[in-house]
DSSP file (Angstrom, degrees, kcal/mol; ACC not computed):
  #  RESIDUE AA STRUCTURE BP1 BP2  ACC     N-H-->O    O-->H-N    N-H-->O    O-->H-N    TCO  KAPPA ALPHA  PHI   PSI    X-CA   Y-CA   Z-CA
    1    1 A X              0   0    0      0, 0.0     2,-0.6     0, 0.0     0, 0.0   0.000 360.0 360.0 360.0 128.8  101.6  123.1   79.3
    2    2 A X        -     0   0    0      1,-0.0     0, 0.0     0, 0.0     0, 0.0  -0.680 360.0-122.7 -60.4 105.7   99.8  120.7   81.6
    3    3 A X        -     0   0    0     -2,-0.6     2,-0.4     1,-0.1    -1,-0.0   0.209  19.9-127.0 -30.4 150.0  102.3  119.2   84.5
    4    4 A X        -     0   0    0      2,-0.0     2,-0.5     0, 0.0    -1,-0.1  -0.815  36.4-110.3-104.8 149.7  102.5  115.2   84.4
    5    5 A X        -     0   0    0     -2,-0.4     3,-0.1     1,-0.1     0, 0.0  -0.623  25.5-168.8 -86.2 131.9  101.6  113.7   88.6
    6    6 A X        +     0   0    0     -2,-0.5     2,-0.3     1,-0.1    -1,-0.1   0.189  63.6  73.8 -81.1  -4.5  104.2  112.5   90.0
    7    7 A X        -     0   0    0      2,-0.0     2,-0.6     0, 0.0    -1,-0.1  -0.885  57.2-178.3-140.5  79.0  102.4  110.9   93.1
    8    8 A X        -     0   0    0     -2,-0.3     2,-1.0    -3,-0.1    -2,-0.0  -0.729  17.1-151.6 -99.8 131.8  100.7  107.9   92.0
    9    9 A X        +     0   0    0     -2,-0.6     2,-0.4     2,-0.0    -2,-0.0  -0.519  31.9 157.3 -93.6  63.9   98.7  106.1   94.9
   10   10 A X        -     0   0    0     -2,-1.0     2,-0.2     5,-0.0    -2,-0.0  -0.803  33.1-139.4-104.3 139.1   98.6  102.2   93.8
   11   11 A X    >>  -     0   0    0     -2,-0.4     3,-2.2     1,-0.0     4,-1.2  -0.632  40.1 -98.6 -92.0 160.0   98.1   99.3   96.7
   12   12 A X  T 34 S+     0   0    0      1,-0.3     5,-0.1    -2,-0.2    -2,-0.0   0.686 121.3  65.0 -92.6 -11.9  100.2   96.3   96.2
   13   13 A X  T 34 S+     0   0    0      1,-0.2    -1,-0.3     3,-0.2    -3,-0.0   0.584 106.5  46.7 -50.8 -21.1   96.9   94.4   94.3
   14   14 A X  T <> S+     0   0    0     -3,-2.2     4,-1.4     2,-0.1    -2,-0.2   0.625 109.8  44.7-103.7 -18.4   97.2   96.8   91.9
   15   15 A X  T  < S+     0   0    0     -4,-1.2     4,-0.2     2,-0.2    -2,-0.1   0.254 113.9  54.4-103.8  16.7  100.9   96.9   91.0
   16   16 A X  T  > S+     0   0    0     -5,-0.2     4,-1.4     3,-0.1    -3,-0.2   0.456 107.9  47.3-110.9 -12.4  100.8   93.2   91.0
   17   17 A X  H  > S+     0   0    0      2,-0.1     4,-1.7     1,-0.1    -2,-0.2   0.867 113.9  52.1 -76.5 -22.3   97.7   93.2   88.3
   18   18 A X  H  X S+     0   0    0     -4,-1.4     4,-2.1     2,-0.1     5,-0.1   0.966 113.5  38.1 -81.2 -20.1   99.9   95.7   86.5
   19   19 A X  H  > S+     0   0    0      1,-0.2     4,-1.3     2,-0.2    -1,-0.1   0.884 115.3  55.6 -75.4 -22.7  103.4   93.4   86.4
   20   20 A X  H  X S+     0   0    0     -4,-1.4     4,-1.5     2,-0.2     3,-0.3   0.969 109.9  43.4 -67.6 -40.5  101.3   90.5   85.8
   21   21 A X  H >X S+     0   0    0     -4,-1.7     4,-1.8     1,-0.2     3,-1.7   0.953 115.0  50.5 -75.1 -40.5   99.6   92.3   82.5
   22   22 A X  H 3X S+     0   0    0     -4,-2.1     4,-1.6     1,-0.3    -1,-0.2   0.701 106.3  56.8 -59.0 -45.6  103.0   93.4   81.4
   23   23 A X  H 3X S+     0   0    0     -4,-1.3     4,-2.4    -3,-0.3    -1,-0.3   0.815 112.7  36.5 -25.1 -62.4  104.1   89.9   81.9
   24   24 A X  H <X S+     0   0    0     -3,-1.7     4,-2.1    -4,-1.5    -2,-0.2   0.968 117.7  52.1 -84.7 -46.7  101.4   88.2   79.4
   25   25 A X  H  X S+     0   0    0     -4,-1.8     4,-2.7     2,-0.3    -1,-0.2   0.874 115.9  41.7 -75.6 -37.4  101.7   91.4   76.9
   26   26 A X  H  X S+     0   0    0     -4,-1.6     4,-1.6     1,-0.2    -2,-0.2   0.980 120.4  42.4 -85.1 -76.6  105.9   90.8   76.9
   27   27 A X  H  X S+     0   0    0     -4,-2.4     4,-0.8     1,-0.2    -2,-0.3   0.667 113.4  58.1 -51.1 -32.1  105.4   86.8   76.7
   28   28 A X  H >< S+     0   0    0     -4,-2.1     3,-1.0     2,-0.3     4,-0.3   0.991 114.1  37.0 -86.1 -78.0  102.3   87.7   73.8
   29   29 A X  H >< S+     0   0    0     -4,-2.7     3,-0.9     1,-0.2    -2,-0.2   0.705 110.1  57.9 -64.7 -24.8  104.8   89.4   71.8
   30   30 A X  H 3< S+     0   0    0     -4,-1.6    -2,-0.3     1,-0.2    -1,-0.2   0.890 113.4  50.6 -60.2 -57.8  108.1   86.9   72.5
   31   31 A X  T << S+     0   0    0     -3,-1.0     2,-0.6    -4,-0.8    -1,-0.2   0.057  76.7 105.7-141.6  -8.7  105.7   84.2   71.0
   32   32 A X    <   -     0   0    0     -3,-0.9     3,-0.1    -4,-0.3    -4,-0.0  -0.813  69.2-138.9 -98.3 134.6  104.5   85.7   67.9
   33   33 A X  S    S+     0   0    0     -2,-0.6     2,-0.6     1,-0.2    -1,-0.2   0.691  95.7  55.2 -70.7 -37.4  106.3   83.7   64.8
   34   34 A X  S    S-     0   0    0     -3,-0.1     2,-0.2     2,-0.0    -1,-0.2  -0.639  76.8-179.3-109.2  77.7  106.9   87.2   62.8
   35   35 A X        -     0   0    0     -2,-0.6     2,-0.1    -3,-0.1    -5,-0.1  -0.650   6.8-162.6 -96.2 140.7  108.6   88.9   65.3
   36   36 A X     >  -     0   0    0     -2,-0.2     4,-0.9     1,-0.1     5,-0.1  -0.435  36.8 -98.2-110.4-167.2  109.6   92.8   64.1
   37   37 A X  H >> S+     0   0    0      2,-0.3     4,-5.5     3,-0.2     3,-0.9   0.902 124.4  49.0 -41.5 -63.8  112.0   95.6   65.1
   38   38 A X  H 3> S+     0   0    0      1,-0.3     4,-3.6     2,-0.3    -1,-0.2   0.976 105.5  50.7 -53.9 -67.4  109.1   97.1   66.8
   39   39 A X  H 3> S+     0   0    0      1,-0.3     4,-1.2     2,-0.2    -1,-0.3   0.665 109.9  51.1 -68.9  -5.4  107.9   94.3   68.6
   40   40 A X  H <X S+     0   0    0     -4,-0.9     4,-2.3    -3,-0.9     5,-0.3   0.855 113.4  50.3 -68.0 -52.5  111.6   93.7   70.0
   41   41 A X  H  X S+     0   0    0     -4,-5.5     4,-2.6     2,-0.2    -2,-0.2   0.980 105.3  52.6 -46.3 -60.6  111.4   97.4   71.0
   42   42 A X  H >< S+     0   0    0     -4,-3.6     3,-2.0     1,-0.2     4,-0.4   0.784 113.8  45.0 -35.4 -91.7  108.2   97.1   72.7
   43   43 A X  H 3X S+     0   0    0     -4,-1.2     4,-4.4     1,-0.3    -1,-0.2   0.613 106.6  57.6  -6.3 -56.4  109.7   94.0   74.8
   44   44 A X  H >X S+     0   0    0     -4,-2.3     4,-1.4     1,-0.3     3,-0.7   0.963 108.5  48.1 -50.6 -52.4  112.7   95.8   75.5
   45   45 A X  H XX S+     0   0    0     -4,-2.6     4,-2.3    -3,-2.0     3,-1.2   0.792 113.2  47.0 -38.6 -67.4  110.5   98.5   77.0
   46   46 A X  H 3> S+     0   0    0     -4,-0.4     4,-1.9     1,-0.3    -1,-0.3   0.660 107.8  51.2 -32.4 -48.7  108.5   96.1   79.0
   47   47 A X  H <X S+     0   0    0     -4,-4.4     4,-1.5    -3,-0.7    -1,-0.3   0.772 114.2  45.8 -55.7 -44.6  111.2   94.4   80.2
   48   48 A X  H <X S+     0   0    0     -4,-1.4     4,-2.4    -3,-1.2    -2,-0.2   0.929 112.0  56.6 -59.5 -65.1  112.9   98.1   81.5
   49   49 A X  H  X S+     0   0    0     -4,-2.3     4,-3.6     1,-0.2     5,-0.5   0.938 106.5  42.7 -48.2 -53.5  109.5   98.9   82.7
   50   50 A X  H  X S+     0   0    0     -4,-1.9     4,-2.9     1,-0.2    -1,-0.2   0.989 113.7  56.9 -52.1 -40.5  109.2   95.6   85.1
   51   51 A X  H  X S+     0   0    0     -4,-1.5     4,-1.1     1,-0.2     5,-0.4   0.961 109.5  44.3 -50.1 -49.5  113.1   96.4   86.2
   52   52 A X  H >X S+     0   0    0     -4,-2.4     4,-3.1     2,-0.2     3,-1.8   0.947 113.9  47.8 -70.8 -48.3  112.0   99.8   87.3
   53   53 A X  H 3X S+     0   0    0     -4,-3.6     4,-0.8     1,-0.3    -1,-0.2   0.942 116.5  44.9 -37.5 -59.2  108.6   98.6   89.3
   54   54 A X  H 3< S+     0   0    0     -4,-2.9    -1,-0.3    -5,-0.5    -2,-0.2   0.595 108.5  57.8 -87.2 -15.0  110.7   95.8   91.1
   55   55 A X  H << S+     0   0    0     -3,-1.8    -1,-0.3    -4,-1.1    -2,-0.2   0.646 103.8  59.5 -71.7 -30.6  113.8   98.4   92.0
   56   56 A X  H  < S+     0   0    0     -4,-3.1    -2,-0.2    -5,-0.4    -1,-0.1   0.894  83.8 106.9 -78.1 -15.1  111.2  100.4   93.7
   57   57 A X     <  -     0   0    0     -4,-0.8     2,-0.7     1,-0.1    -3,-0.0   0.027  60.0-140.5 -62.1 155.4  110.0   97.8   96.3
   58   58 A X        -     0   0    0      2,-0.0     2,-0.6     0, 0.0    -1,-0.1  -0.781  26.3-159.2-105.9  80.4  110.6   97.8   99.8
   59   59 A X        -     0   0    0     -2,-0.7     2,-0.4     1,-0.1    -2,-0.0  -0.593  19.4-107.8 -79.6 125.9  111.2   94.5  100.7
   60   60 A X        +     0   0    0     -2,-0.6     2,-0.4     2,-0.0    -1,-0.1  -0.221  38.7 164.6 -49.0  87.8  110.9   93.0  104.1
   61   61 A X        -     0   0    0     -2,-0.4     2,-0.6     6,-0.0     3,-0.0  -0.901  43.1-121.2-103.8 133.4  114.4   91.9  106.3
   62   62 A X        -     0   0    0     -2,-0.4     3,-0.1     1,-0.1     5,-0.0  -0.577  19.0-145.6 -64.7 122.5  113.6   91.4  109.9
   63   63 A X  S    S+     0   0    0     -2,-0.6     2,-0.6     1,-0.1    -1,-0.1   0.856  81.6  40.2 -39.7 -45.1  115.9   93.9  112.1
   64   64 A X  S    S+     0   0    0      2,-0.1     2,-0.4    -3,-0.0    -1,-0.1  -0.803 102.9  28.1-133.1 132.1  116.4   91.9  114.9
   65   65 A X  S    S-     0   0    0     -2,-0.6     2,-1.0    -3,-0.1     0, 0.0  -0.936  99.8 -50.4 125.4-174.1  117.1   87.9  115.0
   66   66 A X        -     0   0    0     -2,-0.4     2,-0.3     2,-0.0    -2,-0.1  -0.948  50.3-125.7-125.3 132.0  118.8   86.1  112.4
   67   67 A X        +     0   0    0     -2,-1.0     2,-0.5    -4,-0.1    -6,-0.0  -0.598  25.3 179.2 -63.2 106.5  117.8   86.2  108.5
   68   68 A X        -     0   0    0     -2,-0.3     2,-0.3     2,-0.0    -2,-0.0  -0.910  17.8-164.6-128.3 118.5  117.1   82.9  106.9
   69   69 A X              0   0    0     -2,-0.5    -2,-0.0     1,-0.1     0, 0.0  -0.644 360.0 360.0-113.0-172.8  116.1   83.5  103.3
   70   70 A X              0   0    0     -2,-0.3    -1,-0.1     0, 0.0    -2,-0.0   0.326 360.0 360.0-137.4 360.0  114.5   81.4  100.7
C-alpha cells in the first residue's frame, strides 16, 4: 500500500492562492438558494480545513521592544 507524503514544500504565494480558492468555493456553496446536507458538509469541511492552515502559521512578534498590534 502506497505511503501518503507528509512533507509538503508550499511558499506563502501558494498557501495564500489555496485559502483564497477555498474561500470562493465555501462562499460559492453558502450562496447557492438549494442548499443540501452535502453542501453543508462540504462547507463544514472547508471551514475545518482553513482553521487547520491558519493554526499552522508562524506569525511574527518582535522579541525585543514593545508589541503594538493592530
Amino acid at each position: 500500500m502506497p505511503k501518503y507524503n507528509t512533507n509538503f514544500e508550499l511558499n506563502i504565494q501558494e498557501l495564500d492562492l489555496i485559502e483564497a480558492a477555498l474561500r470562493r468555493s465555501k462562499l460559492a456553496q453558502t450562496q447557492d438558494d438549494l442548499k443540501s446536507s452535502d453542501a453543508d458538509d462540504e462547507a463544514r469541511q472547508i471551514h475545518n480545513l482553513l482553521g487547520k492552515l491558519h493554526n499552522q502559521k508562524t506569525f511574527y512578534r518582535p522579541t525585543k521592544g514593545t508589541y503594538v498590534g493592530g
